[in-house]
ZAVEX-445057 format. One line per 8 residues: number of its first residue (from 1); their letters; for each residue x, y, z of N, C-alpha, C. Coordinates in steps of 0.2 Angstrom, whole numbers, plus 5000, padded with zeros to 4 digits. Each point is the difference from the previous one (the first is absolute). Example, Ala and Ser with C-alpha at 12.3 -4.5 7.8 and 13.67 -1.06 7.14 Angstrom:
1) as) 5066,4972,5039,4996,5006,5000,5004,5006,5000  4998,5005,4996,5004,5006,5001,4996,5005,5003
This chain:
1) xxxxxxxx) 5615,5950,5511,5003,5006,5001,4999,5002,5007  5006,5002,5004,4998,5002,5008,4996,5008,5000  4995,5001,5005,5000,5007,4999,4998,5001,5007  5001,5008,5000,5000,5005,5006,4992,4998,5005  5002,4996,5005,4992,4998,5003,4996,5007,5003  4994,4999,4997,4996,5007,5000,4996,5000,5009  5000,4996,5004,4998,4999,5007,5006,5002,5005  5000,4999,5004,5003,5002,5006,5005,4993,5000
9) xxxxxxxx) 5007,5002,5002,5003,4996,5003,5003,5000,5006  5003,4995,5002,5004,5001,5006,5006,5005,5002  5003,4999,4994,5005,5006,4998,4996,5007,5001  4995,5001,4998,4997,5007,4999,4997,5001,5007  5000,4995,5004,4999,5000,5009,5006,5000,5005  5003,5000,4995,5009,5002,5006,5005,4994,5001  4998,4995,4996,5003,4994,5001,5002,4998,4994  5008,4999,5000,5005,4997,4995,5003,4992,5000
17) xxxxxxxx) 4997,4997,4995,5002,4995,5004,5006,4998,4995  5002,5003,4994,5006,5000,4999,5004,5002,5003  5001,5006,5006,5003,5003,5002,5003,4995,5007  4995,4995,5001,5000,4997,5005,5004,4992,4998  5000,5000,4993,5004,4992,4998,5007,5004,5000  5002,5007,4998,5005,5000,4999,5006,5001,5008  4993,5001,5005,5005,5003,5006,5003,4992,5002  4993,4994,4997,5001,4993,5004,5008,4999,4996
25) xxxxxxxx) 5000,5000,4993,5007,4999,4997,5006,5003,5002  4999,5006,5003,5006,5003,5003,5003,4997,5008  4995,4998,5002,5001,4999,5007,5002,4991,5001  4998,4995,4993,5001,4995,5000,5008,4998,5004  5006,5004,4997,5008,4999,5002,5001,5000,5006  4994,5006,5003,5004,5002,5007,4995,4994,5005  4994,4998,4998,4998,4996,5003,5005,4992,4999  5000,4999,4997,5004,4993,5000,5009,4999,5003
33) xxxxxxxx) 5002,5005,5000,5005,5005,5005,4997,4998,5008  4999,4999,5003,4995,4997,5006,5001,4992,5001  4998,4996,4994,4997,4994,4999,5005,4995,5005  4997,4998,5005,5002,4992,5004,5001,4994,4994  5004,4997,5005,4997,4992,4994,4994,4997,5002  4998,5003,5007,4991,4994,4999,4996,5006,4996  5001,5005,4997,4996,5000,4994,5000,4998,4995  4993,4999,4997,4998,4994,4994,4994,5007,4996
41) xxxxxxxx) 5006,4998,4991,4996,5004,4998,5003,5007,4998  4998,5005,4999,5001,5006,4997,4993,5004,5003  5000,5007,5001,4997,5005,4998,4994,5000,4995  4995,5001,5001,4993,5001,4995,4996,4998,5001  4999,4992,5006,4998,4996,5001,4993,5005,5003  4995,4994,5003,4993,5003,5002,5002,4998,5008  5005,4997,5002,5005,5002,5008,5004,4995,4998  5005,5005,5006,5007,4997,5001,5001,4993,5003
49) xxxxxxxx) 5004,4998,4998,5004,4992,5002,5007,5001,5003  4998,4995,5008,5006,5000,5004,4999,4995,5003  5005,4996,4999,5002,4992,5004,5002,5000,5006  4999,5000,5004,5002,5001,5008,5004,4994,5002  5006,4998,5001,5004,4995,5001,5000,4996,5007  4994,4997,4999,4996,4997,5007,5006,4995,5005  5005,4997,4997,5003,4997,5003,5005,5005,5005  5000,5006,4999,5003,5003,5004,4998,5001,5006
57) xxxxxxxx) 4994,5000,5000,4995,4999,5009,4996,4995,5001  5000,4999,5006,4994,4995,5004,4998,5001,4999  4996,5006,5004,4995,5003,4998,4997,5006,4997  5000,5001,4996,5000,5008,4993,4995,5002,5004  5002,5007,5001,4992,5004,5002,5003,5007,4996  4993,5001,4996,5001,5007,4996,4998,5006,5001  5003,5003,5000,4997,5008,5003,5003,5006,4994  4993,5003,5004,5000,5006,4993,4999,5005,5003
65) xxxxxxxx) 5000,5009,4996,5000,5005,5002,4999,5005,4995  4995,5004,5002,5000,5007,4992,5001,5006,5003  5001,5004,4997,5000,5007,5002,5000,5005,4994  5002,5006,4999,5002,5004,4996,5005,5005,5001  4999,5006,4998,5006,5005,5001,4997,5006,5003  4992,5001,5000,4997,5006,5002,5001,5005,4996  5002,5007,5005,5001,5006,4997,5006,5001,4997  5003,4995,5001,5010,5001,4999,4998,5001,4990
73) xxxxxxxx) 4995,4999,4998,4998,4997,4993,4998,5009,4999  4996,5004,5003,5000,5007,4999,5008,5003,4998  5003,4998,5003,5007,5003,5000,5003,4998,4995  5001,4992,4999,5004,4999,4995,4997,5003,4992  4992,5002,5001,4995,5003,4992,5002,5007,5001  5002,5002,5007,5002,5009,4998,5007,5001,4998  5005,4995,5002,5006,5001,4998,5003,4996,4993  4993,4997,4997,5003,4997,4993,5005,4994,5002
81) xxxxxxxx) 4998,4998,5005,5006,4993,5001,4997,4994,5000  5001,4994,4999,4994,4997,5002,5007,4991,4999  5006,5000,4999,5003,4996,5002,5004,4995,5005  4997,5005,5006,5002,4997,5005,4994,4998,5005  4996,5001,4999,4993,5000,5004,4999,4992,5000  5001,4997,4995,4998,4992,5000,5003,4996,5005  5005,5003,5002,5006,4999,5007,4994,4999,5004  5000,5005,5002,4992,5004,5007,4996,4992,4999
89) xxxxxxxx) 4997,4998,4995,4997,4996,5001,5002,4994,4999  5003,4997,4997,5005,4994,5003,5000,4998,5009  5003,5009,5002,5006,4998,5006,4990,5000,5006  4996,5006,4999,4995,4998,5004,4996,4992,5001  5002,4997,4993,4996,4994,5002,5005,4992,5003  5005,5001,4995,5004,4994,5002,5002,5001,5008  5000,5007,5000,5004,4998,5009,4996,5002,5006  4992,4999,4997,4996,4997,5005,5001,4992,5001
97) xxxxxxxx) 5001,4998,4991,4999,4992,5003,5005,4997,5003  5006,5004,5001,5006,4996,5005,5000,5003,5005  4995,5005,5003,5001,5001,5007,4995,4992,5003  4996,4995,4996,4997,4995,5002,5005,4994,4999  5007,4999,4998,5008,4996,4996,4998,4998,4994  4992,5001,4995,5001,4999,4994,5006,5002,4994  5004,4997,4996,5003,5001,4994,4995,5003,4995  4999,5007,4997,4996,5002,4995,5003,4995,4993
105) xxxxxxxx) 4995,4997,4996,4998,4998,4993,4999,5000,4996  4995,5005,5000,4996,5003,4995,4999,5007,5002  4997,5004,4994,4998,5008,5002,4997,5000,4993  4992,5004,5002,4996,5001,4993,4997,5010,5004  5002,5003,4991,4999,5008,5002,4994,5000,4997  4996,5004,5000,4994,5005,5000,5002,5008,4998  4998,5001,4995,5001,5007,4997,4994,5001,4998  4997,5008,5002,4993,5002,4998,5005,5009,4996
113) xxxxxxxx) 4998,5002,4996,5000,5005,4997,4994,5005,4996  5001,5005,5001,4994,5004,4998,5002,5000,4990  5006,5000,4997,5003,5000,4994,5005,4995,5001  5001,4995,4996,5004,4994,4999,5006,5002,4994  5005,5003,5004,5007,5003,4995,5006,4994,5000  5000,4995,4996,5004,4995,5002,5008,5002,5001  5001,5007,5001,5007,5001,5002,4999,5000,5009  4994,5003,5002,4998,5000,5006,4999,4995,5002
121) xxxxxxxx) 4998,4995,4998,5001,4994,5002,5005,4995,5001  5004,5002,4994,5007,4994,4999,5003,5002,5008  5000,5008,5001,5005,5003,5005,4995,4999,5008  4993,4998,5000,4998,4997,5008,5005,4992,4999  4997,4998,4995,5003,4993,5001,5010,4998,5000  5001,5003,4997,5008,5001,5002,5000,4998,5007  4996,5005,5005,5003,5001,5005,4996,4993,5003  4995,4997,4999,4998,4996,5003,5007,4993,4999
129) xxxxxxxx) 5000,5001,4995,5006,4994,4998,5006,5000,5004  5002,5005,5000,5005,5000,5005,4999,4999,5007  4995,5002,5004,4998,5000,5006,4999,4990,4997  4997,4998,4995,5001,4992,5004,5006,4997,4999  5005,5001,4995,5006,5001,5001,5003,5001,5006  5001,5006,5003,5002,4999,5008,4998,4995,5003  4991,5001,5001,4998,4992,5005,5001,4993,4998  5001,5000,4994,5000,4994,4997,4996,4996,4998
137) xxxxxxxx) 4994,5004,5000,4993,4996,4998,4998,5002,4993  4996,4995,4997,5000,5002,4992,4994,5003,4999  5000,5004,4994,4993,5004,4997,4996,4996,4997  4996,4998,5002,4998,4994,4995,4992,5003,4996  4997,5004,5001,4995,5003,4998,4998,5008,5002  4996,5001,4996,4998,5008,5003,4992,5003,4995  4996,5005,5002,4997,5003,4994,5003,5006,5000  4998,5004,4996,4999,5008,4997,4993,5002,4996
145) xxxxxxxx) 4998,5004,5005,4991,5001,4999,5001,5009,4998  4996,5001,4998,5002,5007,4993,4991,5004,5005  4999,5004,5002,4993,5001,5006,4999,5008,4997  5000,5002,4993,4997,5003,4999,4991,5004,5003  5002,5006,5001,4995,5004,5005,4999,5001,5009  5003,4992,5000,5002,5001,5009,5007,5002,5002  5005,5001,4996,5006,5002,4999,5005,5004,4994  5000,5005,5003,5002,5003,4994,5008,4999,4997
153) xxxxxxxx) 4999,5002,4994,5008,4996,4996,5006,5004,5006  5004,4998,5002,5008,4999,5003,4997,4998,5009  4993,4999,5000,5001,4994,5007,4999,4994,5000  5004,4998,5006,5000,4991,5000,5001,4999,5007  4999,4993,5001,4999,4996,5006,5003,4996,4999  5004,4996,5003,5004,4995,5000,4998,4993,5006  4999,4995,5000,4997,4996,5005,5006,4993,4999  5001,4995,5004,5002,4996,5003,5000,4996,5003
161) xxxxxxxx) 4999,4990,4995,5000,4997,5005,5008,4994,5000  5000,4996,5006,5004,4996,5002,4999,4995,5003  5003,4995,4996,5001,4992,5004,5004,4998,5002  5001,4999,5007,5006,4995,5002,5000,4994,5002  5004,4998,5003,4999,4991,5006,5005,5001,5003  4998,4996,5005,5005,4996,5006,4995,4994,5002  5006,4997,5004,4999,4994,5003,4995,5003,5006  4996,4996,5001,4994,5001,5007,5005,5000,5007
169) xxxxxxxx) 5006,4995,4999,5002,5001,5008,5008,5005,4999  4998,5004,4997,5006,5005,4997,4996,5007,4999  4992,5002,5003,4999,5005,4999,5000,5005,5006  5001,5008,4998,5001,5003,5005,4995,5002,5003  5000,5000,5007,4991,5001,5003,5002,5006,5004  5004,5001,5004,5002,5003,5005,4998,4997,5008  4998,4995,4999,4997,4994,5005,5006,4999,5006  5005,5001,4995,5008,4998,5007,5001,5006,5002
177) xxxxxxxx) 4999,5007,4998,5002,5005,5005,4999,4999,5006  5006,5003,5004,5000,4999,5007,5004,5007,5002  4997,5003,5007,5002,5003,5003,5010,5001,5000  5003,5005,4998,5007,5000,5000,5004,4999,4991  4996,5000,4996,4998,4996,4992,5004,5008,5000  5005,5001,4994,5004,5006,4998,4996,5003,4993  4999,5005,4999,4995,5003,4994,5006,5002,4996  5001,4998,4994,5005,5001,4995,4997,5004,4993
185) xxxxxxxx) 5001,5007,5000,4998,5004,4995,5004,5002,4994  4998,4996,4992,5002,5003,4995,4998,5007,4996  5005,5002,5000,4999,5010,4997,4995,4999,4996  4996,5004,4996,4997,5003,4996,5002,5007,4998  5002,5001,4995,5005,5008,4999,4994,5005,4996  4993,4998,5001,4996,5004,4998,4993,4998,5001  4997,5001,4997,4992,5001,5003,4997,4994,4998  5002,4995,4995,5001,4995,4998,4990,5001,4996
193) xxxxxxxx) 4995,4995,4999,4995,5005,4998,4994,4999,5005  5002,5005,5005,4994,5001,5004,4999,5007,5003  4997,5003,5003,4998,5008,5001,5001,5004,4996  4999,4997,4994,4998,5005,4994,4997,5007,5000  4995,4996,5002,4994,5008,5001,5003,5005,5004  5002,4999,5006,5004,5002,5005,5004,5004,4998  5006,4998,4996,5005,5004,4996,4998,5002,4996  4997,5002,4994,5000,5004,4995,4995,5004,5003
201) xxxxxxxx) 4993,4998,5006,5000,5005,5002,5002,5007,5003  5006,4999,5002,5004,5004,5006,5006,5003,4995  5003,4995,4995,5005,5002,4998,4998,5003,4991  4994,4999,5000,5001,5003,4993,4992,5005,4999  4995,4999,5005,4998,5006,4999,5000,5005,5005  5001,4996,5008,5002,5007,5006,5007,5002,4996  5004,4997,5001,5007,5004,5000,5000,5002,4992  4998,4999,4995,4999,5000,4993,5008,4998,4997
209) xxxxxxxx) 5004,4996,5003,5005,4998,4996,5000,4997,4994  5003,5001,4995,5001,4999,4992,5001,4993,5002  4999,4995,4995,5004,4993,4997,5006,5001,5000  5002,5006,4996,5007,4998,4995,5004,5005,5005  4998,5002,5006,5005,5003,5005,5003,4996,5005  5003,5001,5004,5004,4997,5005,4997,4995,5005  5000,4992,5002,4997,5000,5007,4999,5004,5004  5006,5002,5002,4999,5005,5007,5006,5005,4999
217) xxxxxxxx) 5001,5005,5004,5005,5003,4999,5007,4996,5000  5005,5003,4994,5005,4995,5001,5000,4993,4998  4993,4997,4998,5000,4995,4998,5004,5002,4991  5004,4992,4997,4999,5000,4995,4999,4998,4994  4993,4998,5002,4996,4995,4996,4993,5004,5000  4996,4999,4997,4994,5006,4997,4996,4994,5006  4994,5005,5000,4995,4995,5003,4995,4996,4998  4998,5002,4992,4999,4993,4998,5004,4993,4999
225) xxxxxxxx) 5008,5000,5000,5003,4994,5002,4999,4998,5005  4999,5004,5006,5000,4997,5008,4993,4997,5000  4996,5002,4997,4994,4999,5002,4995,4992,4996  5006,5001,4994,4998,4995,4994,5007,4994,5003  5005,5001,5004,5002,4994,5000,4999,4994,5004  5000,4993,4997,4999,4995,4998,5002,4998,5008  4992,4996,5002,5003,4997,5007,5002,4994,5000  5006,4998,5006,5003,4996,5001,4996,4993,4999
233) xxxxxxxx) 5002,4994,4996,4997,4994,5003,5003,4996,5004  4997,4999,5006,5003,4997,5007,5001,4995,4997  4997,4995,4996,4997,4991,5001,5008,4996,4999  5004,5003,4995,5006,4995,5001,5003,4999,5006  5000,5005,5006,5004,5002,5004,4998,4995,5005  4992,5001,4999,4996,4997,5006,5001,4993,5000  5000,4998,4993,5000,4994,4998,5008,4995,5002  5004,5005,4999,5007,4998,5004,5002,5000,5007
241) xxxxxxxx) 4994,5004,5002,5001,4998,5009,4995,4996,5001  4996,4998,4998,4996,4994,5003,5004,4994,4998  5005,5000,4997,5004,4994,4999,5006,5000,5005  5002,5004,5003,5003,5002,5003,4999,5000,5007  4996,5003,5003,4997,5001,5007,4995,4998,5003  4997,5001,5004,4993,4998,5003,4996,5009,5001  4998,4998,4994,4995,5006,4995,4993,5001,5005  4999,5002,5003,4994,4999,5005,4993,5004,4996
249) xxxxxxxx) 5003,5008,4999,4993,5002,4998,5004,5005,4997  4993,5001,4993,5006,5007,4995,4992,5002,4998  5003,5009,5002,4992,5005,4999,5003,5004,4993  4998,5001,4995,5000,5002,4993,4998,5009,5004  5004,5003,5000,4996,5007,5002,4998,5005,4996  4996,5000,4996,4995,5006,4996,4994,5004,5002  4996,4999,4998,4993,5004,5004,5000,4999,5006  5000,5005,5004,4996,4998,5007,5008,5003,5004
257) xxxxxxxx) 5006,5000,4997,5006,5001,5003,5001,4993,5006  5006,5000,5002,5003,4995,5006,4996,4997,5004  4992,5007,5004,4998,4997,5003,4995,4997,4998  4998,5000,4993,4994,4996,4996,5000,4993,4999  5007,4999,4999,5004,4995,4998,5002,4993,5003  5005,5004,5004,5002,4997,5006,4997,4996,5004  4995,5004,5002,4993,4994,5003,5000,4995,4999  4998,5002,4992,4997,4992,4998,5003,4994,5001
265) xxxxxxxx) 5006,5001,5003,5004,4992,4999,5002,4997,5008  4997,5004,5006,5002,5001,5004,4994,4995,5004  5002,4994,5004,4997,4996,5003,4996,5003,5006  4996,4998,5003,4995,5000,5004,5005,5001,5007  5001,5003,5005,5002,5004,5006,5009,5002,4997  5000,5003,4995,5006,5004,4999,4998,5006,4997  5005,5006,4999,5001,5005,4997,5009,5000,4998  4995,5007,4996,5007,5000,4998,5004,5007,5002
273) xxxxxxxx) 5007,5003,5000,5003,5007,5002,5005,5001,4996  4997,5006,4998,5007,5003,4992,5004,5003,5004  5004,5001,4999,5006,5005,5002,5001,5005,4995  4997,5007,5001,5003,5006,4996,5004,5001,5000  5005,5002,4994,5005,5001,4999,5006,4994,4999  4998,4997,4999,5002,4992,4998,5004,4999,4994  4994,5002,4995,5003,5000,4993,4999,5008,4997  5002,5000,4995,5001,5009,4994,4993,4999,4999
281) xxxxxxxx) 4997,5007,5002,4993,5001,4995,5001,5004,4994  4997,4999,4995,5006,5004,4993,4997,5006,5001  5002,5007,4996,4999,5005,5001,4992,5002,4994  4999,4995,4998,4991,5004,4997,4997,4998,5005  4998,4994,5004,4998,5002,5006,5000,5006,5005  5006,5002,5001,4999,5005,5003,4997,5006,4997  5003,5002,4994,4996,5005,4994,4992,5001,5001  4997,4992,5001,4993,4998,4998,4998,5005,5008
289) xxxxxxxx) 5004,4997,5007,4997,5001,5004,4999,5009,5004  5006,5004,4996,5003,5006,5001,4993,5002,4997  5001,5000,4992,4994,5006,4995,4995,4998,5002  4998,4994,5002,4993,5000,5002,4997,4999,5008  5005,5002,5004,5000,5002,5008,4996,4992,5001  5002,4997,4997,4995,4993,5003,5003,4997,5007  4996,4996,5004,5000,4999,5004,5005,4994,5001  5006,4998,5006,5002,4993,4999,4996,4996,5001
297) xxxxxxxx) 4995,4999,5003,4996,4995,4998,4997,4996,4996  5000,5006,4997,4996,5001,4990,5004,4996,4999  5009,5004,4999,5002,4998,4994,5001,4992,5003  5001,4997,5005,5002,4992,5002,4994,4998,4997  4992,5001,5001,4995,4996,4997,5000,5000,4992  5004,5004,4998,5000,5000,4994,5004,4997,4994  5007,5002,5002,5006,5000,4996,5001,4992,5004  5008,4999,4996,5003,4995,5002,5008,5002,5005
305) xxxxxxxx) 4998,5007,4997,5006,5005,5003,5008,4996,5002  5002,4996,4992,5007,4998,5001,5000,4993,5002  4994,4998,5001,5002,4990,5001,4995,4999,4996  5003,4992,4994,4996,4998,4996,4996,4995,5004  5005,4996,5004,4997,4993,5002,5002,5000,5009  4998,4997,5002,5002,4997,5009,4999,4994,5000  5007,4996,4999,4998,4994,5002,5002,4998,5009  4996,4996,5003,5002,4997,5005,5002,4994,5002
313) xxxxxxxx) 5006,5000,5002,5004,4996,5000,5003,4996,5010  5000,4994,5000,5003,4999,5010,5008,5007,4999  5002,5001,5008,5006,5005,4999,5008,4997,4997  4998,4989,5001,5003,5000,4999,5004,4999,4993  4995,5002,4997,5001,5001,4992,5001,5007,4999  5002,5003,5004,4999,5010,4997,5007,4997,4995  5005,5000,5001,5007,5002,4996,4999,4997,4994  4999,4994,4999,5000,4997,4995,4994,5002,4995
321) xxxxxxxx) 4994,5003,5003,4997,5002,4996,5000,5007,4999  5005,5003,5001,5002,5008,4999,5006,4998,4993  5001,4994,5002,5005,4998,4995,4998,4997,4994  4998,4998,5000,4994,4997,4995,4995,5006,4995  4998,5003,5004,4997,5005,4995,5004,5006,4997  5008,5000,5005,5004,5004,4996,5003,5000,4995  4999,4991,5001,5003,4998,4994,4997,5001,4992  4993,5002,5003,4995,4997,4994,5000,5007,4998
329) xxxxxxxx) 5003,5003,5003,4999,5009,4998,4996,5005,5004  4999,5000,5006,4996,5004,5002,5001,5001,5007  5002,5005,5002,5003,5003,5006,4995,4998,5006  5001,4994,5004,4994,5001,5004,5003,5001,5007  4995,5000,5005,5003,5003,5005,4994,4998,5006  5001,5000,5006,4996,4998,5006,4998,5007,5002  4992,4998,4997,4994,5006,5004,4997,5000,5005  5000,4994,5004,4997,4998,5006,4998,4993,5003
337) xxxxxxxx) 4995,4997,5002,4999,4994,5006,4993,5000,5000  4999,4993,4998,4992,4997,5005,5000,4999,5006  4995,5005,5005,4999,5000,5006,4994,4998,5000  5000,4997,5008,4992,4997,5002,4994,5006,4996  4994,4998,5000,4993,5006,4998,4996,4996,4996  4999,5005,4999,4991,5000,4996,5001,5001,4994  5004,4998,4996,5001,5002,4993,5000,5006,4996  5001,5005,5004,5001,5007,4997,5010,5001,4998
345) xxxx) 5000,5005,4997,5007,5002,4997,5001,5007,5003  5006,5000,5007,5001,5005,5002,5006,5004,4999  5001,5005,5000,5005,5005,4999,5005,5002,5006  5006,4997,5001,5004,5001,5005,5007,5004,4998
C-alpha cells in the first residue's frame, strides 16, 4: 500500500516533475510540426537524430551558433505573453549561420524556469516551432529545467542553439569585398531582440509608459505588441540570393548596431559607408531616442535602427538583388558602398 513519503522531496523543493512530463506531452505536436526528412526518430530520445544528405556537397562544413533573447524575456513575463518570443530566438541564431551561406538543420531550445507551468511552456515553445518553421530547420531536441530558489515562479530564460552546412567553397568569408561592392539593407520593423536593457530602461521606467497603452502617440498598437513582436527571419531570403547573385558578405545586425556588425565581414584595407536616410527607421526608434534624449551615437551602437541584415553584393548585381529579395518579401533598398579603409563603418 503506497503511503505519503515522510522525508523531503523533490517536489517539496520546487520541482515537479509531473508538471514537466506533461509540458513534454503538450509540446510533442508542435515539435514534430518542424520535422525535416533527415530526421530519425521522434522526441524523448537522450539527443536528437539528423541525417545530413552528404551527397549534396563536396565538401560539408558545419557551422553553428547560440544565442538567446535577453531582456526582451523581461517584457514578454510583464505582459503575460510569451508566444512569440520563440521567433526572437530562432531568427537570432539561424540568421547568424547564413550570414556564413550555411542552410540551418537543426535547432535545440534551452528553457530555465523559476516554476515549470506546462501552459507556460507549451506557449515558449509554440513560438520556437514556428521560428523553425519559417527557417526551415527542424526542432529536434531541447531541456526544461524547473531552478527553484535562483528564480522565482513566472521567470524564465530561453537559450538557443543551431546547426547548419554548406559546401567549403560555397562559404561566405567577405574575402571578395572590394572597393565599389553596393551594401544592400533588409528592413527590420522593430528592435528585433537586442537593446532590451536600453528600452525598457528609457521607455517604461524614465517615461513610465504602460504595456497596455499606445506605442507612441497616435500609434495603434499597445506597446507591448511593439515591443513583443516577433523578429524577422532573414535566412530564406539570404539563402535565395546566394543562389542568385554573387553574395559576398552578409552582417546579421543586432548587438553592437551597424557599426558592430558590419565590420566584421569587411576585408583588410576596406571600409564601409552608410548613407543616412536610405532606408525608414520605424518610429519606436525614434520614441526610444526622444524620451530618453539619447545620443545618435548610442542609438547606432546599439539598436539596429530599421535594417535587419546588410548584405554585400558587386554593383553589378544591385537590381537583381533588390529583386530577389523583394521577392522574398522584404522591402530592401541601397544603404551605401565599400570604399578603401581600415575597416571601420562610417556614416555618410
Amino acid at each position: 500500500m503506497a503511503t505519503d513519503p515522510k522525508g523531503e522531496t523533490y517536489a517539496g523543493a520546487g520541482v515537479s516533475i509531473d508538471a514537466g512530463e506533461q509540458a513534454v506531452e503538450r509540446i510533442k505536436s508542435k515539435v514534430r510540426s518542424t520535422f525535416r526528412p533527415e530526421v530519425i526518430g521522434d522526441i524523448g530520445g537522450f539527443g536528437g537524430l539528423f541525417a545530413i544528405d552528404l551527397e549534396r556537397y563536396k565538401k560539408p562544413v558545419l557551422v553553428s551558433s547560440t544565442d538567446g533573447v535577453g531582456t526582451k524575456a523581461l517584457v514578454a513575463q510583464a505582459a503575460n505573453k510569451f508566444t512569440t518570443i520563440g521567433v526572437d530566438l530562432v531568427a537570432m541564431c539561424v540568421d547568424d549561420l547564413v550570414c556564413q551561406g550555411a542552410e540551418p538543420l537543426f535547432f535545440l531550445d534551452y528553457i530555465a524556469v523559476g516554476r515549470l507551468d506546462p501552459d507556460h511552456i507549451e506557449q515558449l515553445v509554440e513560438g520556437v516551432a514556428e521560428g523553425c518553421r519559417q527557417a526551415g530547420c527542424a526542432l529536434i531536441g531541447g531541456e526544461m529545467a524547473e531552478h527553484p530558489g535562483a528564480m522565482e515562479p513566472g521567470e524564465f530564460d530561453l537559450v538557443g542553439f543551431a546547426v547548419g552546412v554548406a559546401d567549403r567553397d560555397a562559404l561566405i568569408t567577405g574575402e571578395t569585398i572590394v572597393p565599389g561592392d553596393v551594401l544592400i539593407g533588409l528592413p527590420s520593423t522593430n528592435l528585433r531582440s537586442n537593446g532590451y536593457s536600453l528600452a525598457r530602461r528609457v521607455l517604461l521606467e524614465r517615461a513610465g509608459k504602460p504595456l497596455d497603452g499606445p506605442a507612441w502617440d497616435g500609434a495603434h498598437h499597445t506597446l507591448a505588441d511593439e515591443l513583443l513582436a516577433p523578429s524577422v527571419i532573414f535566412a530564406p531570403a539570404i539563402a535565395a540570393l546566394q543562389r542568385a547573385v554573387d553574395v559576398r558578405g552578409v552582417a546579421h545586425i543586432t548587438g553592437g548596431g551597424i557599426p558592430g556588425n558590419l565590420n566584421r565581414v569587411l576585408p583588410s584595407g576596406t571600409a564601409a559607408e552608410v548613407v543616412r536616410g536610405s532606408w525608414e527607421i520605424p518610429p519606436i526608434f525614434t520614441e526610444i531616442q526622444r524620451l530618453g534624449e539619447v545620443d545618435e551615437a548610442e542609438m547606432d551602437k546599439v539598436f539596429n535602427m530599421g535594417l535587419g541584415m546588410i548584405v554585400v553584393v558587386p554593383e553589378s548585381d544591385v537590381f537583381k538583388t533588390l529583386d530577389v529579395a523583394r521577392a522574398q518579401g522584404h522591402r530592401a533598398t541601397e544603404v551605401g558602398r565599400i570604399v578603401a579603409g581600415d575597416g571601420t563603418v562610417r556614416y555618410a
